[in-house]
N, C-alpha and C positions, 0 to 999 in steps of 0.2 A: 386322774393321775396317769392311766394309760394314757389319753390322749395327748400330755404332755409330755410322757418320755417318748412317745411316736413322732412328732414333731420335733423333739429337739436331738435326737439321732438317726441316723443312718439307716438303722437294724436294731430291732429290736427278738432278743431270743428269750423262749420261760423252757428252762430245759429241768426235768425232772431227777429222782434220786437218781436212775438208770443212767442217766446221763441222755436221753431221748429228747429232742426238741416238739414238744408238745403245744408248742405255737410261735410264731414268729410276724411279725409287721412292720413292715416299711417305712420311713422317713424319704428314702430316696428311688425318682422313678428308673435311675441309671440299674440298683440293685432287683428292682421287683422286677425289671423285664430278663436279668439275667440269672436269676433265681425263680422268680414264681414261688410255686408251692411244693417245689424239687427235696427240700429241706424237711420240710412237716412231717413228723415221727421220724426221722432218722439219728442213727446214733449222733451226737454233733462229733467226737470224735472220726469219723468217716470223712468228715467235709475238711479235715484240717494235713497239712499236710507231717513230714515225719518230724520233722525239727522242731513242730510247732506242739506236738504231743503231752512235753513235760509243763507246757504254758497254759494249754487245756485244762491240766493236773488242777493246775493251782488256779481255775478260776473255778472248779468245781468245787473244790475246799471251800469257798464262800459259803457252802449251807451248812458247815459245822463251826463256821465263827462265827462271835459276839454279835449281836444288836449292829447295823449301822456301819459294821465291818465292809469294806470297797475294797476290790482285789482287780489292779489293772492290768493286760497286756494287750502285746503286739500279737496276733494270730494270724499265719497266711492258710489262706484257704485255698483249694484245687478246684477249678472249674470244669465244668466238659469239654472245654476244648483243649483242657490241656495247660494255660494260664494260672497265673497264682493272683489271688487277691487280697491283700493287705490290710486287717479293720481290728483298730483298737477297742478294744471291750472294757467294760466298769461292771463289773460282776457284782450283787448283793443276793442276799438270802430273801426269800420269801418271809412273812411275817409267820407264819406256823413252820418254818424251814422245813419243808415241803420240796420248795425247788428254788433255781436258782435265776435269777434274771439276766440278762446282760446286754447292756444297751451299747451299741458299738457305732464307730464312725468310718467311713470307706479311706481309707489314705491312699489309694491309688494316684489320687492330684498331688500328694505330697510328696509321692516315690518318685512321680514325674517330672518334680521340682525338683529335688534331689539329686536326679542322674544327669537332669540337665544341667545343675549345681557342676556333678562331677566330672561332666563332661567338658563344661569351663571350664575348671581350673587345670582338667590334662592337658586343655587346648595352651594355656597360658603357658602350662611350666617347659610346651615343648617348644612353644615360642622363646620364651626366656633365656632357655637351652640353645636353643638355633643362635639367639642372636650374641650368646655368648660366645659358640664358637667363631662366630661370623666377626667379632670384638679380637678374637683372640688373633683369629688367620692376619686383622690389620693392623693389629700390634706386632704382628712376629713380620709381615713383610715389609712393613714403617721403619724399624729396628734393622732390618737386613740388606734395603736399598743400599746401593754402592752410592748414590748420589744424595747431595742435601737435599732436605727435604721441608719444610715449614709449612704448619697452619697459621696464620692472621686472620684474629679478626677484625672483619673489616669497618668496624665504627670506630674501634679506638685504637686500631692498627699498631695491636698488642700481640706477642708471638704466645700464641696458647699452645703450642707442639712442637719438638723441632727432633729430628731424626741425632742420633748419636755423632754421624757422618758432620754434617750442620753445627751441632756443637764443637763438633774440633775443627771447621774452617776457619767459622765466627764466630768463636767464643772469646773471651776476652781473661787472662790470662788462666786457660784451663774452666772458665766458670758456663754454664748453662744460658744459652742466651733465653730462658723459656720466663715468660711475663716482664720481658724488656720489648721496650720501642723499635719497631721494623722501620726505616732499614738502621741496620746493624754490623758492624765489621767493612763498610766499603769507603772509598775516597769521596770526595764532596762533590764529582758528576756522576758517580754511581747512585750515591744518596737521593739527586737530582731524579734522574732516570727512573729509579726504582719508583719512588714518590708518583712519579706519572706512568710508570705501570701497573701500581694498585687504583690508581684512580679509573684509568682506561677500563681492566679489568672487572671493576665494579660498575660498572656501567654498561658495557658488552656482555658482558661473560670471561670472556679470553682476551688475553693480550699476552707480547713477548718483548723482551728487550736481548738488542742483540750481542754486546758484552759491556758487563761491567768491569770494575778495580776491585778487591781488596784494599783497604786502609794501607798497608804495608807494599800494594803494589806489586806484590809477589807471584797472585794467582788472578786471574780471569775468569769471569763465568758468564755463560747468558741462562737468561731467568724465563721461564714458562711460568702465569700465572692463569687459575682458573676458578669462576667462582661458584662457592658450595653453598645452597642452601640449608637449614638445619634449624627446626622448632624457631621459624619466624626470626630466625639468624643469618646472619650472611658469615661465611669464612670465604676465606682466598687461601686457594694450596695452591705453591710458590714449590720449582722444581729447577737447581739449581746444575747446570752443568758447566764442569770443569774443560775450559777450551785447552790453557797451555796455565805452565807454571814458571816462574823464572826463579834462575836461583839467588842466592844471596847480594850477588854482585852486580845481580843486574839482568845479565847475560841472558837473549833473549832464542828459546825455539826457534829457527827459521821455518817451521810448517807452514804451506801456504793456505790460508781462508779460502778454502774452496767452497762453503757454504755462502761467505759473504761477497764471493766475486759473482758468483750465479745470482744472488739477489740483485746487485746492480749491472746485472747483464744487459747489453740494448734490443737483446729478443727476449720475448716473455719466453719462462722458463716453469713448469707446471710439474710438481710431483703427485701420483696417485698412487693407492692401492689395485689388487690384481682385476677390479671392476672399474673403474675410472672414478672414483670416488676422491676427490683432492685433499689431499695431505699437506701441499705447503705449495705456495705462487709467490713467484718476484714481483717487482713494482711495475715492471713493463707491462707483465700479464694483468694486472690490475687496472692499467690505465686503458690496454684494450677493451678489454669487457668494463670499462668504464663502473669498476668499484670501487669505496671508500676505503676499503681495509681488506687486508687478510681473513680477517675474520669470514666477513661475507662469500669465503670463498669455502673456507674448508669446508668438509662435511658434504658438498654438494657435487653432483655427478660431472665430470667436465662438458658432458653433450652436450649441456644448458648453455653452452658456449659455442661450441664447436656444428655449423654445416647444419645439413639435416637432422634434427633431435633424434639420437641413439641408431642412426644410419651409420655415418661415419665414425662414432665412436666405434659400432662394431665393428668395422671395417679394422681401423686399425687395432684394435684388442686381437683380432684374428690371424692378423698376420705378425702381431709381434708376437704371440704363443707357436707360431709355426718357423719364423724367423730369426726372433730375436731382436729385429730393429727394422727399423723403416723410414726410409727416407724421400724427400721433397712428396709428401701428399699433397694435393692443392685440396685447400676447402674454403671454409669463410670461416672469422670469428665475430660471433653479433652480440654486442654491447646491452647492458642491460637497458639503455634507454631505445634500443634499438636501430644503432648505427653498426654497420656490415662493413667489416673488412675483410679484403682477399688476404690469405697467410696461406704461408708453406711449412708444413710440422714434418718434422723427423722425431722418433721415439727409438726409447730402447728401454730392453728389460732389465733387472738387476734384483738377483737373492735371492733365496733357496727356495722349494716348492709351497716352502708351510708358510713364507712371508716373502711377497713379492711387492714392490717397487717399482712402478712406471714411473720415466721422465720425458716429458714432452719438450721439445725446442722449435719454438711457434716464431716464425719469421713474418711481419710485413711486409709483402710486394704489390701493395696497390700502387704502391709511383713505378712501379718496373716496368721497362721497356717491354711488351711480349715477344719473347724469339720464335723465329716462324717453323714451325714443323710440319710434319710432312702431310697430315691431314688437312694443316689451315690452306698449304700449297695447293693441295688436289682440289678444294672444292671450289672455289671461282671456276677454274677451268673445267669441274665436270657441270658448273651451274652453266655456263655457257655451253656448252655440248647440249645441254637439256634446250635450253631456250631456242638454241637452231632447229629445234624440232619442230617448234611451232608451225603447225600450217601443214604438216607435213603427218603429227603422230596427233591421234586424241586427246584432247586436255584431261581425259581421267588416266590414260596412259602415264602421260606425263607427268602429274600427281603424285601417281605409285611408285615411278622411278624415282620421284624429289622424296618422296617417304621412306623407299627403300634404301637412297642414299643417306639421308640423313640419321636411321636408324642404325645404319652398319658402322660409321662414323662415333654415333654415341656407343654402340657395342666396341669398338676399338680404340675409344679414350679409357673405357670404364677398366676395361683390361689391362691397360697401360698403369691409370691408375694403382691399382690393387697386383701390380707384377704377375700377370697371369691367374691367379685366387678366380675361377670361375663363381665358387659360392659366394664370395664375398663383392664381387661384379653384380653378381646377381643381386643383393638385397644393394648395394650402390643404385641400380636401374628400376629397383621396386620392379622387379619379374621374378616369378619360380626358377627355379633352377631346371625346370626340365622345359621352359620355356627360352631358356636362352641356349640351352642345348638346340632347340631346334631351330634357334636364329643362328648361330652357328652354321648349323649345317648347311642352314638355307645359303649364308650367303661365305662357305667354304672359309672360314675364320681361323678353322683349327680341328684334332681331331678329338671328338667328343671322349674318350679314353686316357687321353692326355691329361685330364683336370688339374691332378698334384704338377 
């Protein structure tokens, strides 16, 4: 019988009237290397901790019950280091009740299940919590957009959301257009349009159309659409802005589309952010850099276009933060299949420090006649000068003149370039800056103090 309650628990204790542990034996080897024989004749009250006291009480009460009488608790015990250990006890009477048994099990693995239990479900409810608020902030800014606003989805091109603003454009007498058929509220080539803007849309990702009709003809909008993934769903959130409104009669806003003139402008025409990050390109620029869509433009840096990759872009990023604008840069725009054209960009900046707006105005003059200036002038006549030398000066002499000329030359375009910007010369010519200080001086350019 001892053998089997050894085996089928943890710890086994025989604590006498005294309440003394007068022998104890192992089930588990985790307990006998953490106990030993630390326990043997000690009070068992000693080993438990304060809370656990009145638990003790009552598993000691087992030698003055009945026959057959089972008294069970939870008991933490105090270890030497400091630690609590946790072991359920089945307390019985000895058969001459004499003393008391108690065969116990370690729930340490059970505590550790437990907090890991509780420490799930904190994780959970503060997720829950997050994503509530996180629900709430886009319900409250969905509701407060000045502009219509529309979810669709996009297999049965069904409006599942639509901002307040939205219901009172397109709604149809005062009614919610929300679980009706997109498109909704516009004339029969708005219907058209829009139709082929959710298809584009879903295909790409993004597409725009540039204005549509209301039904009634009254109001104008062009459409941004963009599309949302969601649990193995596709939506399209559709962003509706008001161009112009006419009144009753007809009578039309004369503002002019200065958005839609610079799209069919016959120089490419490129908007960025305050890093050259593209926000929006005309059709001209499209067909230089030889791309399909707008799409393939946004999001990307314009360097990928422009001259030496991220040379010339800083170039001009540098002088439009010190200037404000800039005009006739000569550089190249290279096509994605890799066709190079010569273009001349003038930029300017526009809008407050927290949100800045570059526009580039990229002109072709690869069919331009070149006008002659004053460098293409000098050099025939200093190459001749040089060549009459022959016979007369060393050909490494000669060399170093034809180097030294040709280098003072590129140091006096790069200048011209960049409107005197020695730093920004500088990374034009891929040289330090304290390196063309010294070509500079070499060949009496300018005074090295002068920079700004």
């Amino acid at each position: 019988m001892a053998a089997l309650i050894e085996a089928a628990a943890d710890i086994v204790l025989v604590v006498d009237e005294q309440g003394l542990i007068v022998d104890l034996s192992f089930g588990s080897e985790d307990l006998r290397d953490d106990l030993g024989e630390a326990w043997r004749n000690r009070a068992w009250s000693d080993t438990v901790t304060e809370d656990s006291r009145e638990k003790l009480d009552a598993l000691l009460r087992a030698r003055g019950s009945p026959s057959g009488t089972r008294i069970v608790q939870d008991i933490q015990h105090r270890l030497g280091d400091g630690s609590d250990m946790p072991i359920r006890y089945c307390a019985v009477a000895t058969p001459d009740d004499d003393c008391v048994v108690a065969a116990g099990r370690d729930l340490r693995a059970v505590a550790a299940l437990q907090q890991q239990l509780l420490n799930a479900q904190l994780a959970l409810e503060q997720d829950y919590w997050r994503l509530r608020q996180v629900e709430t902030r886009y319900r409250l800014l969905f509701q407060m957009a000045s502009d219509p606003l529309l979810i669709i989805d996009e297999a049965t091109r069904k409006v599942l959301e639509a901002n307040p603003v939205a219901d009172r454009l397109l709604g149809v007498d005062s009614k919610s257009i929300v679980g009706k058929d997109f498109p909704i509220g516009f004339d029969a080539a708005g219907d058209e349009a829009l139709g082929g803007l959710l298809t584009e849309a879903a295909a790409v990702g993004r597409a725009s159309v540039t204005r549509v009709r209301s039904v009634d003809a009254t109001k104008s909008f062009t459409v941004a659409a963009t599309l949302l993934r969601q649990d193995n769903e596709s939506r399209l959130l559709l962003r509706l802005t008001d161009t112009h409104t006419t009144t009753a009669s007809g009578s039309e806003e004369a503002e002019p589309q200065l958005g839609e003139l610079l799209r069919l402008a016959p120089d490419a025409v490129v908007l960025t952010d305050e890093d050259g990050y593209v926000l929006a390109a005309n059709q001209m620029f499209l067909e230089l850099a030889e791309l399909a869509s707008e799409e393939q433009a946004v999001g990307r840096s314009v360097s990928r276009w422009l001259g030496r990759t991220g040379v010339d872009l800083n170039v001009l990023l540098t002088n439009l933060r010190q200037r404000d604008v800039v005009k006739l840069f000569a550089t190249t725009l290279r096509g994605e299949f890799g066709t190079a054209t010569e273009v001349e960009i003038s930029a300017t900046l526009h809008g407050q420090p927290d949100q800045v707006t570059l526009a580039f105005f990229i002109r072709d003059i690869g069919r331009r006649l070149a006008a002659d200036n004053s460098m293409s002038v000098r050099l025939p006549k200093t190459v001749e000068q040089i060549t009459q030398q022959v016979g007369r000066v060393p050909l490494k002499d000669l060399v170093r003149q034809s180097t030294d000329l040709i280098e003072k030359l590129c140091i006096e375009a790069a200048l011209e370039l960049t409107s005197g910007n020695r730093a920004s010369a500088a990374e034009l010519l891929g040289v330090s800056r304290q390196g063309l200080y010294a070509k500079l001086n070499r060949y009496k350019l300018g005074d090295k103090e002068s920079e700004e």
